[in-house]
N, C-alpha and C positions, 0 to 999 in steps of 0.2 A: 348742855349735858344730856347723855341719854342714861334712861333709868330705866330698868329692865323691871318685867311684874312681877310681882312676890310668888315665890314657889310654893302656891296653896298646891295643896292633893285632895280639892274637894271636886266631887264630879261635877262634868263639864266646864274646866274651868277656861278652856279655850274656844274661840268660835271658827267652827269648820270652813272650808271654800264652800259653802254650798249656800243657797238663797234663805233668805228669813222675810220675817214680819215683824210689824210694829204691833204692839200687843195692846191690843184694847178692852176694857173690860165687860163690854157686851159682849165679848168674843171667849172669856178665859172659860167658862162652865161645858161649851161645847167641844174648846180644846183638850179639855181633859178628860172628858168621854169620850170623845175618838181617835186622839192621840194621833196626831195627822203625822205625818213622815218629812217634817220641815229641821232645817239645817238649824234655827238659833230664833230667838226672840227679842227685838231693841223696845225699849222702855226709857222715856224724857224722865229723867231724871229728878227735873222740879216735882215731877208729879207724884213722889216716894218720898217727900223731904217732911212729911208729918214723920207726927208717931203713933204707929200701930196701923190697927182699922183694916177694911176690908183691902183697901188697895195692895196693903203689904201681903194679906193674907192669900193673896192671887198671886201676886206676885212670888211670894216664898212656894208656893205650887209648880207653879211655874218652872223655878228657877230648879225642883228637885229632879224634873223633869228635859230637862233642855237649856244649852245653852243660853246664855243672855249679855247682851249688849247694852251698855247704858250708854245716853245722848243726852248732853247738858244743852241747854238752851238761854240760858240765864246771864252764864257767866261773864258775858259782855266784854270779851277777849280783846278787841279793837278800841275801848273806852278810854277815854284821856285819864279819865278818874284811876286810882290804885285799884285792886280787883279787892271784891268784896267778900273779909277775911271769915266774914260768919257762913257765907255762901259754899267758901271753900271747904268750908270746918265739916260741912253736909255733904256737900260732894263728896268728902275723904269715909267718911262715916257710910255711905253707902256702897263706898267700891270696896270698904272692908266688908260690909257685911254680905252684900251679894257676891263679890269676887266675879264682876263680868269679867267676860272674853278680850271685848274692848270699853276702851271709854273714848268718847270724842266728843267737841263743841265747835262752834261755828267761828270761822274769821267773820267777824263782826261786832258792833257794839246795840247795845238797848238802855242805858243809862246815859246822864248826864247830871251832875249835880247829886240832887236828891232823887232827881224824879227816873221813874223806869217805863220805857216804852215796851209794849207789847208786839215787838216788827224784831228783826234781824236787820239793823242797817250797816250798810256798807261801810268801807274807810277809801281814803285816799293812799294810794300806792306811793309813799315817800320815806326816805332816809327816817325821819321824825318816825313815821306811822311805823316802819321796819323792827326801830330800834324799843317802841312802844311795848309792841306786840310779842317781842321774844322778850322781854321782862316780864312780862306777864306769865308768858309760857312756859317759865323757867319759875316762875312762885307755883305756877299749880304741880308741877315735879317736885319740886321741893316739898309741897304740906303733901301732895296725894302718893307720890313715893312710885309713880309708874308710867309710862310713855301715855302720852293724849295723843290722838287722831287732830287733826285740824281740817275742817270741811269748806271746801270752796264757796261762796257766796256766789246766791243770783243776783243779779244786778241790772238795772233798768237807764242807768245812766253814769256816765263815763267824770271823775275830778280831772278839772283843769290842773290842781295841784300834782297829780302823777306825777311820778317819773320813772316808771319803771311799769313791765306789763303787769298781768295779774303771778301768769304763771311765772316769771322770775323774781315776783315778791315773794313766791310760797316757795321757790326752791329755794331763795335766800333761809325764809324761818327754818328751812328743818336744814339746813347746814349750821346755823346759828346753834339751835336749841337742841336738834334730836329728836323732835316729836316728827309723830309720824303724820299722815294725810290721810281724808276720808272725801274720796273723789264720787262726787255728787253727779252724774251722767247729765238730769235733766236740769241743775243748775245750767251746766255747758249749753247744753240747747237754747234754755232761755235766753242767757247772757249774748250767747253770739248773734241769735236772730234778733234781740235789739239793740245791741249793738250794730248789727251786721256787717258781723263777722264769721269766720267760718269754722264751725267748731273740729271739725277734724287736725285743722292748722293746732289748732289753741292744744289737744288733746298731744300733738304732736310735741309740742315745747312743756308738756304738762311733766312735775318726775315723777314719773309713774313708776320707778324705784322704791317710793317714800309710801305710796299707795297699802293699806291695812284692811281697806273697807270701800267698797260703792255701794253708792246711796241711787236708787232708783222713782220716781215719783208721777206725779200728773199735772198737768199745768194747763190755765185757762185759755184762750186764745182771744185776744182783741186789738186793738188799733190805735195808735197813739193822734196827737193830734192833725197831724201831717198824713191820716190815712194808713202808714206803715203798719206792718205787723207788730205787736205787742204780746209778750204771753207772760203773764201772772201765775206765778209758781202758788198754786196754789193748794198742791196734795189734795185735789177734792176727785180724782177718778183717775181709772186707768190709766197705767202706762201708754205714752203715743206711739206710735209705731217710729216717728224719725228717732226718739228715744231707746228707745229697742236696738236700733239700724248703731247709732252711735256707742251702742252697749255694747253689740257684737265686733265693733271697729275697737273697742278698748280692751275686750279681753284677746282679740286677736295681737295684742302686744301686753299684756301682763299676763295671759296665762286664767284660772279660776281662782277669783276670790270672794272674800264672804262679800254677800251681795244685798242689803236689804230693799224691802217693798215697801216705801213710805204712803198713807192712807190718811190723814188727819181727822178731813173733813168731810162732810155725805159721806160716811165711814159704812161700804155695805157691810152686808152678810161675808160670815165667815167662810164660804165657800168662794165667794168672789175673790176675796184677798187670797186664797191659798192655791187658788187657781193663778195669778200675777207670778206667787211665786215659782208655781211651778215650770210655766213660762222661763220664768230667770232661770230656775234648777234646767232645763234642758240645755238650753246654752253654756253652761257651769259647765257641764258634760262633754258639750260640742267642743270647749276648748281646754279642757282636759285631755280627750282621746288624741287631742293636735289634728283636727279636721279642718279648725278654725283660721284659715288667711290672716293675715294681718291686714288685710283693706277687703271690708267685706263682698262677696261676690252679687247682694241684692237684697230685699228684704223678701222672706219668707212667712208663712203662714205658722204662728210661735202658737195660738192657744188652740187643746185639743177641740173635734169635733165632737 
């Protein structure tokens, strides 16, 4: 089913095509003395799930201010288990009271049993895992009462169990369910170079109809046992420039959308991050004005001098 978001008239209750940040709280006191000129702010979700306290208090600053995206990480969408109804009950509680833009979570699971892993792991692409997954999709519609994003998974290794690719799994769910997609750019990189595979192909068969939101990041570089290329999504630095190269091949066929700049870990200064973004925001531009090819002509030189 598709469920459309509730008709708030509180300001900025929508998130613009233009680029954002993940909002950190070493970062909110200087955001708000200088009021930087950024499209939207994403905030994990779990990390609002108390009550009160300073986090909220940044947060509610924030949000009077600028647009805001919330990103669940928790909710273990892929998990054989039923999804977790007190989990939900907060997730619901927070898209009331902040009314982001978007809301989205990961195809993946982190539980099993009792216990809860602190990873995003993969599933196996199957009938079973298919028909799992849009149950699931369709209970968080049902309590939270408005379309989810669903964000592609990195992945480091391929189930024997598949049957099906990744990207005809996810066009399957949102013909199923209705939910929408949040197309992770530097996932795609990762995934294909260990796989390798070609991520332009993958982008190619991607529905990029379904697309709400790209997610942009940084990922470590190393070698699996066999010597190959390996890269570890691991949000700890800048966007790589092959990342960049495959951003401008995506919007070259979607057009500008909201774009966020994911930062987790060795989290600089706030000028680094807003510089990343601005990066994205030029490109927003480029394919906006329709300068932008649909197969990019090269990589260019993205952050100011």
């Amino acid at each position: 089913m598709v469920l459309n978001p509730s008709g708030s008239q509180r300001a900025f209750a929508s998130v613009p095509c233009r680029s954002g940040a993940g909002l950190k709280g070493s970062h909110v006191a200087e955001i708000l003395e200088t009021c930087p000129d950024i499209g939207f702010f994403e905030v994990h979700a779990e990390n609002y799930m108390g009550a009160g306290g300073a986090p909220h208090r940044q947060l509610e600053a924030i949000r009077s201010a600028y647009p805001v995206s919330l990103h669940g990480v928790g909710l273990s969408i892929g998990a054989e288990r039923p999804l977790d109804e007190a989990h939900l009950a907060r997730l619901k509680a927070l898209n009331e009271h902040y009314e982001p833009g978007l809301f989205s979570e990961h195809l993946a699971w982190s539980t099993h049993d009792m216990t809860y892993f602190n990873d995003l792991l993969p599933v196996p692409y199957s009938a079973e895992t298919l028909a799992r997954v849009c149950d699931h999709i369709d209970r968080v519609h049902e309590v939270i009462g408005r379309k989810m994003l669903l964000e592609n998974p990195s992945t480091y290794v391929a189930f024997t169990q598949s049957t099906m690719s990744e990207t005809a799994f996810l066009k399957e769910v949102v013909r199923r369910t209705g939910c929408g997609l949040l197309l992770d750019v530097n996932n795609v990189h990762v995934s294909c170079t260990n796989q390798q595979a070609d991520p332009e192909t993958y982008l190619d068969a991607f529905p990029l109809e379904a697309v709400g939101e790209i997610h942009l990041g940084g990922h470590a570089p190393d070698v699996d046992d066999a010597g190959r290329p390996l890269l570890i999504d691991a949000h700890d630095r800048a966007v790589d420039e092959a990342v960049w190269s495959l951003y401008e091949y995506t919007l070259g066929k979607t057009g500008p959308l909201p774009t966020l700049i994911e930062w987790d870990n060795n989290v600089p200064a706030w000028p680094v991050l807003l510089s990343e973004a601005t990066a994205a925001e030029r490109l927003l531009k480029k394919a906006g004005s329709g300068q932008m090819s649909s197969h990019h002509a090269g990589l260019e030189k993205r952050r100011a001098v």
